[in-house]
CHARMM internal coordinates of N, CA and C (Angstrom, degrees):
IC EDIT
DIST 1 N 1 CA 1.4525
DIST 1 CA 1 C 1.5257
ANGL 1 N 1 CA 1 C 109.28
DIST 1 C 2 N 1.7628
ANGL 1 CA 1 C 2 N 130.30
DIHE 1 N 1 CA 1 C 2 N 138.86
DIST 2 N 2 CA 0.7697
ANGL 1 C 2 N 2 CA 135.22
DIHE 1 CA 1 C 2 N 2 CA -174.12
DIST 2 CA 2 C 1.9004
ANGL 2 N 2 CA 2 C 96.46
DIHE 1 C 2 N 2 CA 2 C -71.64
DIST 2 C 3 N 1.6387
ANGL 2 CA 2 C 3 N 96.53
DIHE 2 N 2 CA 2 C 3 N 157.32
DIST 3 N 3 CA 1.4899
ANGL 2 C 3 N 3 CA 92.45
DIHE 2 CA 2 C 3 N 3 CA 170.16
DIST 3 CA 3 C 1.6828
ANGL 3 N 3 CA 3 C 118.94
DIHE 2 C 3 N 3 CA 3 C -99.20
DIST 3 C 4 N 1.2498
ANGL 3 CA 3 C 4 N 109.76
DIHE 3 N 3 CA 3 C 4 N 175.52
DIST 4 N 4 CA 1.5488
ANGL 3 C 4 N 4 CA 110.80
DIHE 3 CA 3 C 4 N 4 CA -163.30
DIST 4 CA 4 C 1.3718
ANGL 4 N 4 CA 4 C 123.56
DIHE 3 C 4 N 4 CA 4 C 25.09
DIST 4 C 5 N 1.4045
ANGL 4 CA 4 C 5 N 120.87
DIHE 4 N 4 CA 4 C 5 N 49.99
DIST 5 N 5 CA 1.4371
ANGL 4 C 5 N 5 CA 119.36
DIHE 4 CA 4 C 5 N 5 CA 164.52
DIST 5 CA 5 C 1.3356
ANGL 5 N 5 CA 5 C 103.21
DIHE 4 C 5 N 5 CA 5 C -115.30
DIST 5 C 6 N 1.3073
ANGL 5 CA 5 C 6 N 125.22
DIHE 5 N 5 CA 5 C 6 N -8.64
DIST 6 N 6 CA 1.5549
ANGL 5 C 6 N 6 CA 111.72
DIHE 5 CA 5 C 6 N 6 CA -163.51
DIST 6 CA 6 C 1.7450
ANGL 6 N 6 CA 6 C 100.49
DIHE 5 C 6 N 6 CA 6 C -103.82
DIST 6 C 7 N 1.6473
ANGL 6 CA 6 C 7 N 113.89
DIHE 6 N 6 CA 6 C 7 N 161.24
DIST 7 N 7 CA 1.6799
ANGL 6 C 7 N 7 CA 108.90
DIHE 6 CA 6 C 7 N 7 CA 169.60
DIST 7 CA 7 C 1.4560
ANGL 7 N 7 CA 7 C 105.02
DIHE 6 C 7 N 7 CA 7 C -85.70
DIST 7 C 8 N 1.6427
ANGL 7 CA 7 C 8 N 92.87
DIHE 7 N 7 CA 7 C 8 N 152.95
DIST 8 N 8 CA 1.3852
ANGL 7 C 8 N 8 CA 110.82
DIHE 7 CA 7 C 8 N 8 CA 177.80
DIST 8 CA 8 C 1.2966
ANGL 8 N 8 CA 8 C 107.23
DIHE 7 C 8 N 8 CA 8 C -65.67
DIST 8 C 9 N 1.5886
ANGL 8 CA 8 C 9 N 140.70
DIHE 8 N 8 CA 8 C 9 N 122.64
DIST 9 N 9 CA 1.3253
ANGL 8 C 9 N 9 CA 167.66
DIHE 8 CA 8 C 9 N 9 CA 152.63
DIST 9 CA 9 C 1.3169
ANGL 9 N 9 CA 9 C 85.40
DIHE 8 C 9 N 9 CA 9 C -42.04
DIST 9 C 10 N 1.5791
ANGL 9 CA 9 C 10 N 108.95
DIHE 9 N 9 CA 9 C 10 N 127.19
DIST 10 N 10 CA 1.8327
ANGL 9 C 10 N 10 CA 111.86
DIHE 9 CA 9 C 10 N 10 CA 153.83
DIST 10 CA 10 C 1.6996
ANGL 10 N 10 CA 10 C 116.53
DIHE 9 C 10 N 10 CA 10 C -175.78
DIST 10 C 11 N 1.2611
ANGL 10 CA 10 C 11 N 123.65
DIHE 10 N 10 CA 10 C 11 N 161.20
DIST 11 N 11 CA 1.4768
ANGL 10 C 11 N 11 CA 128.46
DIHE 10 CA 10 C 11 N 11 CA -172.28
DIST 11 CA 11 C 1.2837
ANGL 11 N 11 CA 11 C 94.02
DIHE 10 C 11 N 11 CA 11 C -70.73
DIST 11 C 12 N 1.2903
ANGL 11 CA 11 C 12 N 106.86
DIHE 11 N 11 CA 11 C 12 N 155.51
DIST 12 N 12 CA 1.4417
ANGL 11 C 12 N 12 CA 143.76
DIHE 11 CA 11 C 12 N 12 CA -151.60
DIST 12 CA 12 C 1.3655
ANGL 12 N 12 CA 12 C 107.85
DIHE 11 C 12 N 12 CA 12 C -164.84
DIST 12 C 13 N 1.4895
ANGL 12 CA 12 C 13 N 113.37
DIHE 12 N 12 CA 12 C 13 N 106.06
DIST 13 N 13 CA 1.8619
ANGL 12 C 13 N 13 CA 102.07
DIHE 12 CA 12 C 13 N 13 CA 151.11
DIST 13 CA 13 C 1.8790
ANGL 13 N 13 CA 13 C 120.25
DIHE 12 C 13 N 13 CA 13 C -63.02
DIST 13 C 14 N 1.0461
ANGL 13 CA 13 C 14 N 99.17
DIHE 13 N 13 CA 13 C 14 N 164.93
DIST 14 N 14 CA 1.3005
ANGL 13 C 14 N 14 CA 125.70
DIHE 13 CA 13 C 14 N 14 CA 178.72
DIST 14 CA 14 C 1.7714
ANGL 14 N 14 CA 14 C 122.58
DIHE 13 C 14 N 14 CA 14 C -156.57
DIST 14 C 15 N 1.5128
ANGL 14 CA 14 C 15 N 99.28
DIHE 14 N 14 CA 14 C 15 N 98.69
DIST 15 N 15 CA 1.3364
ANGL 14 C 15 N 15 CA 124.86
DIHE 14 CA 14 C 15 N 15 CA -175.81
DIST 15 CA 15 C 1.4755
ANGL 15 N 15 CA 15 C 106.59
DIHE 14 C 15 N 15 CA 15 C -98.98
DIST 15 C 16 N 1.7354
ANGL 15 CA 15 C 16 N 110.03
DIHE 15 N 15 CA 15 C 16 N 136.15
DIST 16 N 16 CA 1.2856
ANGL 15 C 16 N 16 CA 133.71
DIHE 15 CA 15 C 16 N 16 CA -175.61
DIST 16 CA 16 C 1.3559
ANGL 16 N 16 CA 16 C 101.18
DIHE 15 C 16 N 16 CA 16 C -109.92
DIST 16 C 17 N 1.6643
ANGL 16 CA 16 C 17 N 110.09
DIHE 16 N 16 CA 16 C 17 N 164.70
DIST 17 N 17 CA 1.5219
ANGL 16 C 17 N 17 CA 116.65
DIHE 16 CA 16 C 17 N 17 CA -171.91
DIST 17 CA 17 C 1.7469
ANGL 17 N 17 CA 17 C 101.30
DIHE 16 C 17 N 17 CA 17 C -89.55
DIST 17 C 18 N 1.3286
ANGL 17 CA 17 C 18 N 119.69
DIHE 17 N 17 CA 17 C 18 N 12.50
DIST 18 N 18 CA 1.0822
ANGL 17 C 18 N 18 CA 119.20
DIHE 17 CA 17 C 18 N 18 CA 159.22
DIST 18 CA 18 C 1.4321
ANGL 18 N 18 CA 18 C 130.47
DIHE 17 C 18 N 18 CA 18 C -86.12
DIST 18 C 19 N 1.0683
ANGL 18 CA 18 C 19 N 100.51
DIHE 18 N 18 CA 18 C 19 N -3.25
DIST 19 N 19 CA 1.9369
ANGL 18 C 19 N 19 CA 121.92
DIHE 18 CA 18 C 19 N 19 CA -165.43
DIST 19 CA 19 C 1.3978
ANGL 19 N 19 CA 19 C 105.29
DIHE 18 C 19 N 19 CA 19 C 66.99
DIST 19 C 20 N 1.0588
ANGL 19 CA 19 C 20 N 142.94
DIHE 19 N 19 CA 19 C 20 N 27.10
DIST 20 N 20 CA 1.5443
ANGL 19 C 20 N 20 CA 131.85
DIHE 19 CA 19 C 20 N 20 CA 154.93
DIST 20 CA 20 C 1.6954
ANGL 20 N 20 CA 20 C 98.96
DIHE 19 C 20 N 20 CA 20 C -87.39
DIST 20 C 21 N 1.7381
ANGL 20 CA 20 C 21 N 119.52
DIHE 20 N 20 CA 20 C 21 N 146.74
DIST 21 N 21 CA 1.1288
ANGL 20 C 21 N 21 CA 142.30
DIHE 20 CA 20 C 21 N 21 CA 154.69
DIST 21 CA 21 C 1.6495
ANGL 21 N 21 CA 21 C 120.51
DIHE 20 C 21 N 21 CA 21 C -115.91
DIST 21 C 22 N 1.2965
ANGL 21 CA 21 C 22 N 95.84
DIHE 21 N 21 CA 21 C 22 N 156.90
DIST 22 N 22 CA 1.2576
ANGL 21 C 22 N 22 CA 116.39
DIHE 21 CA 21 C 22 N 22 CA -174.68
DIST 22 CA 22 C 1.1297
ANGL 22 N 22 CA 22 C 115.83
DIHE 21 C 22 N 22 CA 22 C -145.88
DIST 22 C 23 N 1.7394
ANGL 22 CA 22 C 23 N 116.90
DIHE 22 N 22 CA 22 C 23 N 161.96
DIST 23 N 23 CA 1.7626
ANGL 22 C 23 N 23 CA 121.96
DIHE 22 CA 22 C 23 N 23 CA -173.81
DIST 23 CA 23 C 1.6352
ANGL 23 N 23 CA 23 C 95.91
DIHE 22 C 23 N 23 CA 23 C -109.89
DIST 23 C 24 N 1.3251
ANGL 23 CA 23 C 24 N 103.21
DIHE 23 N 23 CA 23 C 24 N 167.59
DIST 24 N 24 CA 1.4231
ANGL 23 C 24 N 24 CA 98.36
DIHE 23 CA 23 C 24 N 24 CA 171.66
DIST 24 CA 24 C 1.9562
ANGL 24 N 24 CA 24 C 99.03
DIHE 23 C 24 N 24 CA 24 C 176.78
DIST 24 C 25 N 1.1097
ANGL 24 CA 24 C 25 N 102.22
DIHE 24 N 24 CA 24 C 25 N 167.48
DIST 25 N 25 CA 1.8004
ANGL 24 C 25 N 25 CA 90.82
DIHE 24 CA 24 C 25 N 25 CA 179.06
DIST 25 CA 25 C 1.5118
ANGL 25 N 25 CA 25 C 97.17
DIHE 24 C 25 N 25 CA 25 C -110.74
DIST 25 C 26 N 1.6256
ANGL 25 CA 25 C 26 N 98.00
DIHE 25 N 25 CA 25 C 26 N 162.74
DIST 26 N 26 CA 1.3803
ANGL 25 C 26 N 26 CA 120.27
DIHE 25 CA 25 C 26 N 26 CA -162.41
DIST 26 CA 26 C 1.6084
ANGL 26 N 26 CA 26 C 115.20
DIHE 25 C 26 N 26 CA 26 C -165.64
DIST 26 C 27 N 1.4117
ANGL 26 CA 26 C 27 N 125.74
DIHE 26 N 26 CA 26 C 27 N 126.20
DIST 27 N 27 CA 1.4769
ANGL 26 C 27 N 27 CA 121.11
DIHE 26 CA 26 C 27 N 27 CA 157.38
DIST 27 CA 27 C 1.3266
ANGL 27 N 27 CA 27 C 105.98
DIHE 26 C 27 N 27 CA 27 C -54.48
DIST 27 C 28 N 1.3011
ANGL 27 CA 27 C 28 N 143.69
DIHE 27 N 27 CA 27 C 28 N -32.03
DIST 28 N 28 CA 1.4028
ANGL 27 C 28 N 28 CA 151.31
DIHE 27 CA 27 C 28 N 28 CA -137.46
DIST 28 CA 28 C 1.7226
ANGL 28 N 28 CA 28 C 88.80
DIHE 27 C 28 N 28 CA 28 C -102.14
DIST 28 C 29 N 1.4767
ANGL 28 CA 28 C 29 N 100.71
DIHE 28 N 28 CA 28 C 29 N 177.61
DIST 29 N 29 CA 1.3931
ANGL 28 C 29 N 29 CA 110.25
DIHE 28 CA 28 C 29 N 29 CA 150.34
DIST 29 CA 29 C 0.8668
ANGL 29 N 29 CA 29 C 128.83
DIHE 28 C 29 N 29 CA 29 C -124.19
DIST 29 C 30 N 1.8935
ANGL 29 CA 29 C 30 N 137.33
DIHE 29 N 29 CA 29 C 30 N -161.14
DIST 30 N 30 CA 1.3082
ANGL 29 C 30 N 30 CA 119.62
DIHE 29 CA 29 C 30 N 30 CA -158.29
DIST 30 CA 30 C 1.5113
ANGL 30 N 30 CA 30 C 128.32
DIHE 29 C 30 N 30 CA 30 C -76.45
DIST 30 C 31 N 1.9779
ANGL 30 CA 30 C 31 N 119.93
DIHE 30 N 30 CA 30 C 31 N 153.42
DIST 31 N 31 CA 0.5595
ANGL 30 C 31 N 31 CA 108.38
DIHE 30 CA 30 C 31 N 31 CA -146.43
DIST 31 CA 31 C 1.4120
ANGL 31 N 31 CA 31 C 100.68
DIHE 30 C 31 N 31 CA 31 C -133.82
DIST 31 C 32 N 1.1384
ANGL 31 CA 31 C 32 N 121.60
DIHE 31 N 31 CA 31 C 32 N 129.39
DIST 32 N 32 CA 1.8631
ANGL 31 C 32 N 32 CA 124.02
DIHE 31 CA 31 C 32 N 32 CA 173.07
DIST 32 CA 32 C 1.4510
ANGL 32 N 32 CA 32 C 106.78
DIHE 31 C 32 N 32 CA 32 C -72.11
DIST 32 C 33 N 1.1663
ANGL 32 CA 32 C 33 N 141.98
DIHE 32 N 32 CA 32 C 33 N 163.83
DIST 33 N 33 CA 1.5131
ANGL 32 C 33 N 33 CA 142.18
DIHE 32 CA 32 C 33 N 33 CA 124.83
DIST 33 CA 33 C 1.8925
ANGL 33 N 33 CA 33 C 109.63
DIHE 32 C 33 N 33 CA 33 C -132.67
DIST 33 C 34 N 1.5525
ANGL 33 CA 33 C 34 N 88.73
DIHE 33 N 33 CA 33 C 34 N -170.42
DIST 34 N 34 CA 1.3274
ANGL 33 C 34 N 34 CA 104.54
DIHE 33 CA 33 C 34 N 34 CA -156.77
DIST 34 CA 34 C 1.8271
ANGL 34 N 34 CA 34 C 105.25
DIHE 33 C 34 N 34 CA 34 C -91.63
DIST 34 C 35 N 1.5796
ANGL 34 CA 34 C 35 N 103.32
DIHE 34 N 34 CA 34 C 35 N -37.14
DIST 35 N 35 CA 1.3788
ANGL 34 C 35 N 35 CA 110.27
DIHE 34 CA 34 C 35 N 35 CA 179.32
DIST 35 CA 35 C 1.6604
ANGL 35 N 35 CA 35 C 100.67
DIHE 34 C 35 N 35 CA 35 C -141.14
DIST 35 C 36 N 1.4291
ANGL 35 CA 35 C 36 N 93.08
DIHE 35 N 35 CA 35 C 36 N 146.91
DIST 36 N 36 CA 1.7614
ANGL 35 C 36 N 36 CA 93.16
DIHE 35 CA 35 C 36 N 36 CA 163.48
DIST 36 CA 36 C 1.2652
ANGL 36 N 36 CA 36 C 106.45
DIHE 35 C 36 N 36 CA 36 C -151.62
DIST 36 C 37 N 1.6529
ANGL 36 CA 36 C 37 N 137.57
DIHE 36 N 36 CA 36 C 37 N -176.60
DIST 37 N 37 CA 1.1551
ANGL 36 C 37 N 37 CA 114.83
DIHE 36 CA 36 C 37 N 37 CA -157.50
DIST 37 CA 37 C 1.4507
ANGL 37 N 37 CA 37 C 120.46
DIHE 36 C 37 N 37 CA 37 C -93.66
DIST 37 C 38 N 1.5127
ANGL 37 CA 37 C 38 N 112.56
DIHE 37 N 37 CA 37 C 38 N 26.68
DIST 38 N 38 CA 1.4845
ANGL 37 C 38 N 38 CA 123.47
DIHE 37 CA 37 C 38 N 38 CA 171.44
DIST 38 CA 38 C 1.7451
ANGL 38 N 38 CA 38 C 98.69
DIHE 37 C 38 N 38 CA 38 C -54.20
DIST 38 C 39 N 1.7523
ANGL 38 CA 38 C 39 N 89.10
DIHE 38 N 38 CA 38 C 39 N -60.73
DIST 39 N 39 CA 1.9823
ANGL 38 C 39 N 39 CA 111.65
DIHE 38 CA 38 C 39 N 39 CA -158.20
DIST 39 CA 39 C 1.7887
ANGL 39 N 39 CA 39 C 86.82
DIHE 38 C 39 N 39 CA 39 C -96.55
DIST 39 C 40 N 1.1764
ANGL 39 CA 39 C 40 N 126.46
DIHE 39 N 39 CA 39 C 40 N 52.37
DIST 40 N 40 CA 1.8700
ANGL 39 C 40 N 40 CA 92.18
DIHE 39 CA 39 C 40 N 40 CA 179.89
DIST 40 CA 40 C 1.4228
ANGL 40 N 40 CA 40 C 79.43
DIHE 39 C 40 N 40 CA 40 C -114.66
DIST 40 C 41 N 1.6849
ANGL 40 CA 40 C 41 N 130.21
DIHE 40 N 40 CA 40 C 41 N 148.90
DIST 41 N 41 CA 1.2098
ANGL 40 C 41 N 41 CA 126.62
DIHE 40 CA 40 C 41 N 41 CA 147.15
DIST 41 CA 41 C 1.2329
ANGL 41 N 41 CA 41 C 146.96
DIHE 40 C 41 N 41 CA 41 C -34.80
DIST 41 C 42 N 1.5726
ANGL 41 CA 41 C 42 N 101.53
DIHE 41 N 41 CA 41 C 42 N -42.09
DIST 42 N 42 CA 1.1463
ANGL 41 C 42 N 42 CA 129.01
DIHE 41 CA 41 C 42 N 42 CA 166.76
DIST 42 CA 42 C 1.6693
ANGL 42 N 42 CA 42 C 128.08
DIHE 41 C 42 N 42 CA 42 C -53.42
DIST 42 C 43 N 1.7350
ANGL 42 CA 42 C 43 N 107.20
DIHE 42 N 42 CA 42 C 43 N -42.66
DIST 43 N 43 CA 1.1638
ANGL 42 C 43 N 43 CA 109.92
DIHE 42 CA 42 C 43 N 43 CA 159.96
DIST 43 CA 43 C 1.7795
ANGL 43 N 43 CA 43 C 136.07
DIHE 42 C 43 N 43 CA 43 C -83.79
DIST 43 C 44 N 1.7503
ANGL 43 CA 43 C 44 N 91.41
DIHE 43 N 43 CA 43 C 44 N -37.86
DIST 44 N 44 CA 1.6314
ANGL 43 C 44 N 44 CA 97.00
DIHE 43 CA 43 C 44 N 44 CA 166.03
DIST 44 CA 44 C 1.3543
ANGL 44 N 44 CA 44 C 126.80
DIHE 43 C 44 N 44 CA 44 C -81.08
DIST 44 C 45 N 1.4367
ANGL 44 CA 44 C 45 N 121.80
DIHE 44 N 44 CA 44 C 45 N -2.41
DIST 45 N 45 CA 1.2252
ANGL 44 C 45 N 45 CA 123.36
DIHE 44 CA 44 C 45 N 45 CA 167.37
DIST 45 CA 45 C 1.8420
ANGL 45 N 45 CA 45 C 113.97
DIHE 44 C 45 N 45 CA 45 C 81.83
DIST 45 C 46 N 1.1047
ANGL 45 CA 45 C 46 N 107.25
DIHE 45 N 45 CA 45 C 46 N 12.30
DIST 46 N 46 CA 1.3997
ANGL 45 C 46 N 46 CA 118.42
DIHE 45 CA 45 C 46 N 46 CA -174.48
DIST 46 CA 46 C 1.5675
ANGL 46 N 46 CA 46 C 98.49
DIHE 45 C 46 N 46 CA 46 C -114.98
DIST 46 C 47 N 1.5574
ANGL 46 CA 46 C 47 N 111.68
DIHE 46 N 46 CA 46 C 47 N 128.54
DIST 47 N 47 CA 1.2953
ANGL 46 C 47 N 47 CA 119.60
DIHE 46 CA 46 C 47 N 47 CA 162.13
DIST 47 CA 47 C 1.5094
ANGL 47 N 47 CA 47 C 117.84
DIHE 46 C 47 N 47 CA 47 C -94.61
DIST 47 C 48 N 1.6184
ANGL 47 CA 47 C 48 N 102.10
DIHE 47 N 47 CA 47 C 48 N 144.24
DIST 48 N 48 CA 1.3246
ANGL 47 C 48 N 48 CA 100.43
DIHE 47 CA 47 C 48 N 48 CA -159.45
DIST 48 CA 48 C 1.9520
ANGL 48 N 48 CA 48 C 103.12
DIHE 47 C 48 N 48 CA 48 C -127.19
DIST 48 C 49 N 0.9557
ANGL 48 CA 48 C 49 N 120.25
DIHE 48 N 48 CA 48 C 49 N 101.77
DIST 49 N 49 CA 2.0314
ANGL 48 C 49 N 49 CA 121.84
DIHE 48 CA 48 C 49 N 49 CA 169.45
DIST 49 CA 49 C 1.2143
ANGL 49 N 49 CA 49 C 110.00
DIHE 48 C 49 N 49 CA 49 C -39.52
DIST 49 C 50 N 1.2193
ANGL 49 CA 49 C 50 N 142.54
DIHE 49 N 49 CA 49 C 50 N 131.14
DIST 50 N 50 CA 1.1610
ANGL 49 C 50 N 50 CA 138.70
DIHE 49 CA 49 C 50 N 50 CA 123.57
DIST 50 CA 50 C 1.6022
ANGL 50 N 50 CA 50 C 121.85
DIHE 49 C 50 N 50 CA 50 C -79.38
DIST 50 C 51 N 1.0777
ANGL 50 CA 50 C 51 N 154.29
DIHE 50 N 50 CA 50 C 51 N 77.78
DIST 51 N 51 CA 1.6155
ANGL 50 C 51 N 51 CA 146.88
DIHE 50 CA 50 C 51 N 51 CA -135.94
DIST 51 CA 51 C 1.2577
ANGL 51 N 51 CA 51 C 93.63
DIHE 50 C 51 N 51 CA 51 C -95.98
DIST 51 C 52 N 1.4596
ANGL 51 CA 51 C 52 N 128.34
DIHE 51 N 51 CA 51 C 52 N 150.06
DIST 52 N 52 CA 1.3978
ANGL 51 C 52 N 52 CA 118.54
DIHE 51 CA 51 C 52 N 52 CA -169.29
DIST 52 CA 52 C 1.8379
ANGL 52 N 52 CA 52 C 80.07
DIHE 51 C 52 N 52 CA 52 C -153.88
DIST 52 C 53 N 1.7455
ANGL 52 CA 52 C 53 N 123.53
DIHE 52 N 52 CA 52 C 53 N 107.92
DIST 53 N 53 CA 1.0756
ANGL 52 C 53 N 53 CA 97.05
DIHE 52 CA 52 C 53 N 53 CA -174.79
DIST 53 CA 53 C 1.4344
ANGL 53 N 53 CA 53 C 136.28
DIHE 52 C 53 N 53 CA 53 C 83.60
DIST 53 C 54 N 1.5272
ANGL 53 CA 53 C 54 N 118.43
DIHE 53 N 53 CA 53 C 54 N 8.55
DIST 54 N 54 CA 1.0291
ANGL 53 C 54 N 54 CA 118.82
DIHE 53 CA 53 C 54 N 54 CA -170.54
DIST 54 CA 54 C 2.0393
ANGL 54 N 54 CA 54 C 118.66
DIHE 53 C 54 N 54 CA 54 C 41.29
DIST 54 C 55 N 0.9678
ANGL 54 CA 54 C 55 N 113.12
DIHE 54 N 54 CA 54 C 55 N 51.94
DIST 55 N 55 CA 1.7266
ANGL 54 C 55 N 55 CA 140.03
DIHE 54 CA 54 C 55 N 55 CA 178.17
DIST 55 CA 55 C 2.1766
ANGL 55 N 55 CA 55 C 90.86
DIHE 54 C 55 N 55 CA 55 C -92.40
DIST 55 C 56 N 0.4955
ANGL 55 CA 55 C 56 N 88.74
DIHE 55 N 55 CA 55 C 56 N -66.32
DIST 56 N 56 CA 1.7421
ANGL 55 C 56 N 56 CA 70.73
DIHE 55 CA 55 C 56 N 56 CA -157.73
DIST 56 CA 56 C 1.7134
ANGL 56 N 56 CA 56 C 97.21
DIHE 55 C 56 N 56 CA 56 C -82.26
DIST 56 C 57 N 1.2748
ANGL 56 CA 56 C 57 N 147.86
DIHE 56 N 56 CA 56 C 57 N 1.26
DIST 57 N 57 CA 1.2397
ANGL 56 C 57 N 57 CA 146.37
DIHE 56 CA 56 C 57 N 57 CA 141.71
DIST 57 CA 57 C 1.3358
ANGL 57 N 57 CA 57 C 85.61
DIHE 56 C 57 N 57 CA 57 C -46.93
DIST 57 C 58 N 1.5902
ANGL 57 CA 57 C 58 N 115.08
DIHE 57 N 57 CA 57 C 58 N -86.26
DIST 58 N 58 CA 1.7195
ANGL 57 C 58 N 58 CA 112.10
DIHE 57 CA 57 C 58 N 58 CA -162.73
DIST 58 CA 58 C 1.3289
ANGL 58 N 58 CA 58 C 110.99
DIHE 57 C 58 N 58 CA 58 C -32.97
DIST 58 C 59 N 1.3622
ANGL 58 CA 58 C 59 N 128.09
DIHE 58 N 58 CA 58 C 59 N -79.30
DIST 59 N 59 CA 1.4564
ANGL 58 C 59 N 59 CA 127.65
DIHE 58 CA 58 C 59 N 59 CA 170.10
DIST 59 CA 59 C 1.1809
ANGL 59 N 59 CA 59 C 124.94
DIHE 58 C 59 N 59 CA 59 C -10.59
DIST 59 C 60 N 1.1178
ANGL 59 CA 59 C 60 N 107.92
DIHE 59 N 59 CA 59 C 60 N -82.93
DIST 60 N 60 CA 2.0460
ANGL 59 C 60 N 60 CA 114.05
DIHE 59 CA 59 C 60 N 60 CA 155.94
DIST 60 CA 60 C 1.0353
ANGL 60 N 60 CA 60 C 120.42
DIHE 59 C 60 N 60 CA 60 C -11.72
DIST 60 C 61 N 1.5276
ANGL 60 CA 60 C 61 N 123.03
DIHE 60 N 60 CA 60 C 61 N -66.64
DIST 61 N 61 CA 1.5059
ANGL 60 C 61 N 61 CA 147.62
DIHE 60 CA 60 C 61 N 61 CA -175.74
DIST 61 CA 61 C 1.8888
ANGL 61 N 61 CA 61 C 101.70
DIHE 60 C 61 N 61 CA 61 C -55.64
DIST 61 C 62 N 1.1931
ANGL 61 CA 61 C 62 N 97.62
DIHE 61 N 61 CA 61 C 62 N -28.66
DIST 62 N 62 CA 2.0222
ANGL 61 C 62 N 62 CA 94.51
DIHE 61 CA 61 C 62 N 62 CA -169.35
DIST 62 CA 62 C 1.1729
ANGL 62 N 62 CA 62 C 97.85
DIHE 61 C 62 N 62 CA 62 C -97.00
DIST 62 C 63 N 1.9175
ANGL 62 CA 62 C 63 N 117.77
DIHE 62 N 62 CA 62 C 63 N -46.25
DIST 63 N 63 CA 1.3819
ANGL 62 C 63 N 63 CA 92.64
DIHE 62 CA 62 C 63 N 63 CA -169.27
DIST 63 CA 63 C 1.3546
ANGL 63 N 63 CA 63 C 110.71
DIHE 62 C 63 N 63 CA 63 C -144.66
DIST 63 C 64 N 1.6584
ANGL 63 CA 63 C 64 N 97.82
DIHE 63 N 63 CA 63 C 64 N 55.48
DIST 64 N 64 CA 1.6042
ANGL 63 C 64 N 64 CA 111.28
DIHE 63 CA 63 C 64 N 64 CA 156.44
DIST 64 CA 64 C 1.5675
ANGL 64 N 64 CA 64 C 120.33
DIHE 63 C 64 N 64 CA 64 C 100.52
DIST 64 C 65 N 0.9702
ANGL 64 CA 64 C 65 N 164.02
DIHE 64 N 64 CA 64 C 65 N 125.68
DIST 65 N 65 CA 1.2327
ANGL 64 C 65 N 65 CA 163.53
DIHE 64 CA 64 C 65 N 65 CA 153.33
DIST 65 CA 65 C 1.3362
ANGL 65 N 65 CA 65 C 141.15
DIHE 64 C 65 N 65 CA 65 C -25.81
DIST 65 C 66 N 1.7383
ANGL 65 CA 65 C 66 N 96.13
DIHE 65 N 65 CA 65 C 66 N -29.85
DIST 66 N 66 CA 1.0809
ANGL 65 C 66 N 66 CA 92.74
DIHE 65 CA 65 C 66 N 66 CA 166.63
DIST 66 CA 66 C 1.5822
ANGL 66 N 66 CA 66 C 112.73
DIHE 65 C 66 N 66 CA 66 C -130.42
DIST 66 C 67 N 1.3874
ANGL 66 CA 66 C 67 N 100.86
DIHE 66 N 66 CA 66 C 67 N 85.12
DIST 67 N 67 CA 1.7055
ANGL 66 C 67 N 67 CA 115.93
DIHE 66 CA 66 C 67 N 67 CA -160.64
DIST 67 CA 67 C 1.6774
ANGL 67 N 67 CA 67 C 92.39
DIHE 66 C 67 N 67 CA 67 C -89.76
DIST 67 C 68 N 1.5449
ANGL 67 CA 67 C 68 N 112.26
DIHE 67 N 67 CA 67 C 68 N -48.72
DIST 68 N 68 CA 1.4799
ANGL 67 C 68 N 68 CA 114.87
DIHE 67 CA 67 C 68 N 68 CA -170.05
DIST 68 CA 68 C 1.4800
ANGL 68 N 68 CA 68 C 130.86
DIHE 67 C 68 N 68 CA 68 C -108.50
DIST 68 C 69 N 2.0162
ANGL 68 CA 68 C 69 N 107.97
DIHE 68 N 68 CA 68 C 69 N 21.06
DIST 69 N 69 CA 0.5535
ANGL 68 C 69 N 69 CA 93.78
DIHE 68 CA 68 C 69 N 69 CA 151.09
DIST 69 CA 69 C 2.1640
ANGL 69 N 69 CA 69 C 143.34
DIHE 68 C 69 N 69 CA 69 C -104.63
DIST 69 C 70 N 1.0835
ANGL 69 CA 69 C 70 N 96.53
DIHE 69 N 69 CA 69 C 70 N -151.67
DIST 70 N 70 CA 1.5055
ANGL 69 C 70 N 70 CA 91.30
DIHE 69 CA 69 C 70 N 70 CA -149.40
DIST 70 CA 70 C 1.9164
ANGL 70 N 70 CA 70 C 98.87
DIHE 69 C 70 N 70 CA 70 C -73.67
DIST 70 C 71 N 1.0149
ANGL 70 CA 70 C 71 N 154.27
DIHE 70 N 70 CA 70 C 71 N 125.10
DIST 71 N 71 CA 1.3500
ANGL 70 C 71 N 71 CA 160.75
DIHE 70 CA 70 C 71 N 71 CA 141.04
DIST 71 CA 71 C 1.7061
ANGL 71 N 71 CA 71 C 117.92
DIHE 70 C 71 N 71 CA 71 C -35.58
END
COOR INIT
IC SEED 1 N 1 CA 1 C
IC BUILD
């Protein structure tokens, strides 16, 4: 490997709009986001609406109430 071409590797927080933080390494520095898998659905297993317009009332209304939940 050539020398001094590469970025310095180093810990980094990383804060979510949930207020949980975390460490992790990074050329970059620190980093906010919007979801991580504290709040993701996907990991907590909780589905979450955003209704924009009454859109998932309608949905509901065509094809049932309990379309998403778990079987």
């Amino acid at each position: 490997m050539k020398a001094k071409i590469h970025p310095e590797y180093k810990e980094i927080n990383v804060r979510c709009a949930c207020g949980s933080t975390f460490q992790t390494c990074s050329a970059g520095g620190d980093v906010q986001v919007d979801i991580c898998s504290s709040c993701h659905p996907f990991y907590t297993g909780k589905q979450k609406f955003v209704d924009t317009a009454g859109r998932v009332e309608k949905f509901q209304k065509k094809f049932g109430g309990n379309y998403f939940s778990k079987k």
